[in-house]
C-alpha positions as CSV (number, residue, x, y, z in Angstrom):
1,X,-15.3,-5.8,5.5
2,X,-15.1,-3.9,8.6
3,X,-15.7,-6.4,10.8
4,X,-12.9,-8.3,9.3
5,X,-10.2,-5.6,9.9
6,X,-11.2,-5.4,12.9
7,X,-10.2,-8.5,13.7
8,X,-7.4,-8.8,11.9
9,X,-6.1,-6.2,13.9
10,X,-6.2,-8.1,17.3
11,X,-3.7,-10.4,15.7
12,X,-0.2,-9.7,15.9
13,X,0.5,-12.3,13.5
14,X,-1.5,-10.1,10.9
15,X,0.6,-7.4,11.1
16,X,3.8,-9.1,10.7
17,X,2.8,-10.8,7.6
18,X,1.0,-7.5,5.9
19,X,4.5,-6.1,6.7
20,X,6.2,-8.8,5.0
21,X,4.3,-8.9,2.0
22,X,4.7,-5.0,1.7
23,X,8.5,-5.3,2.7
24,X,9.4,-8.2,-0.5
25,X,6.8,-6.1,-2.7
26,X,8.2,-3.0,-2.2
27,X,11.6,-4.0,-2.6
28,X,11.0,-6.0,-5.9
29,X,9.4,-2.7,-7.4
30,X,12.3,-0.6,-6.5
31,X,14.9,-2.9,-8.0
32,X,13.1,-3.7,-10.8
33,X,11.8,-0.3,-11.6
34,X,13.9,2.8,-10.0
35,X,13.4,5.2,-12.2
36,X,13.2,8.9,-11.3
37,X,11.9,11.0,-14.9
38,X,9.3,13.3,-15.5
39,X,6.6,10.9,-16.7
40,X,3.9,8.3,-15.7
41,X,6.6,5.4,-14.6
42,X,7.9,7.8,-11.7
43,X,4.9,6.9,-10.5
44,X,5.7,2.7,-9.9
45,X,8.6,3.6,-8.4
46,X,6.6,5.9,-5.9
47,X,4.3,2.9,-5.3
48,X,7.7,1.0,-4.6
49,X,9.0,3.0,-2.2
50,X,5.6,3.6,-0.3
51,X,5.2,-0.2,-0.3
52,X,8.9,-0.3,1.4
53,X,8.2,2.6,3.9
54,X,4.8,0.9,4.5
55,X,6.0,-2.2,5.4
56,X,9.1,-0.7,7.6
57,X,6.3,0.7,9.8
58,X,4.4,-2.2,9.9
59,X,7.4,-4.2,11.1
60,X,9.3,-1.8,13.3
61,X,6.3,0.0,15.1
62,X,3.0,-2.5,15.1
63,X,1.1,-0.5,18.3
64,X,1.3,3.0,15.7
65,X,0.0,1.2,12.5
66,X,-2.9,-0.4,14.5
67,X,-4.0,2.6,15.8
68,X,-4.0,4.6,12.2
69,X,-5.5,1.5,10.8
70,X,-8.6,1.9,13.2
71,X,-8.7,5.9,12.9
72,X,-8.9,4.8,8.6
73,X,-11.4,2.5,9.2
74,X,-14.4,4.4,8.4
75,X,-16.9,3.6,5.1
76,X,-15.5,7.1,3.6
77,X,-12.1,6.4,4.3
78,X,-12.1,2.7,2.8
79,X,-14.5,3.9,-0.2
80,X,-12.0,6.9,-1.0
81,X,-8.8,4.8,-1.2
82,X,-10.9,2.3,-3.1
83,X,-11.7,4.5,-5.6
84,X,-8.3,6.1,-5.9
85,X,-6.9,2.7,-6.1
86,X,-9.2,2.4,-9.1
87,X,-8.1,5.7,-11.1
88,X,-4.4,4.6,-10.5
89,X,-5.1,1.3,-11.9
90,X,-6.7,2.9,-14.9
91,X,-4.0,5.5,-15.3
92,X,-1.3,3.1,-15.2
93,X,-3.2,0.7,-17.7
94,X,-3.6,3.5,-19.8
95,X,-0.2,4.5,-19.5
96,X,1.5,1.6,-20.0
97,X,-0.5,-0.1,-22.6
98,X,-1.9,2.7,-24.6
99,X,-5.4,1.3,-24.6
């Protein structure tokens, strides 16, 4: 996995597209879901907007994202996003379906 970053990162064309995807993402969860209350779905639209700022930066300053992209590419880093990736799924599956 690491060695694929890595070389993702020497790609311009990498960037651009992660940006892209991020950009269209992000904007379809903040028209779709804007909603600002004090319970679980405030949390989509945070995703939405992080997904929108996220791919802004990508876009408009490529030389700063690859450089936090190879400070975050550590084992601890990736394995701690991975597994808080993990309880948001489960949250939001909880929350949203009431399993």
């Amino acid at each position: 996995m690491s060695r694929a970053i890595d070389g993702a990162m020497d790609q311009p064309v990498a960037f651009w597209i992660v940006g892209l995807i991020n950009l269209l993402l992000g904007a379809f969860m903040v028209a779709v879901q804007e909603v600002w209350s004090a319970d679980w779905r405030v949390v989509v639209t945070i995703i939405g907007w992080s997904a929108l700022f996220k791919g802004a930066i990508l876009w408009l300053f490529p030389d700063f994202s690859r450089s936090v992209y190879r400070a975050c590419n550590r084992v601890g880093v990736l394995a701690f996003g991975g597994v808080v990736a993990i309880l948001l799924g489960l949250f939001l599956c909880y929350a949203g379906f009431r399993l």
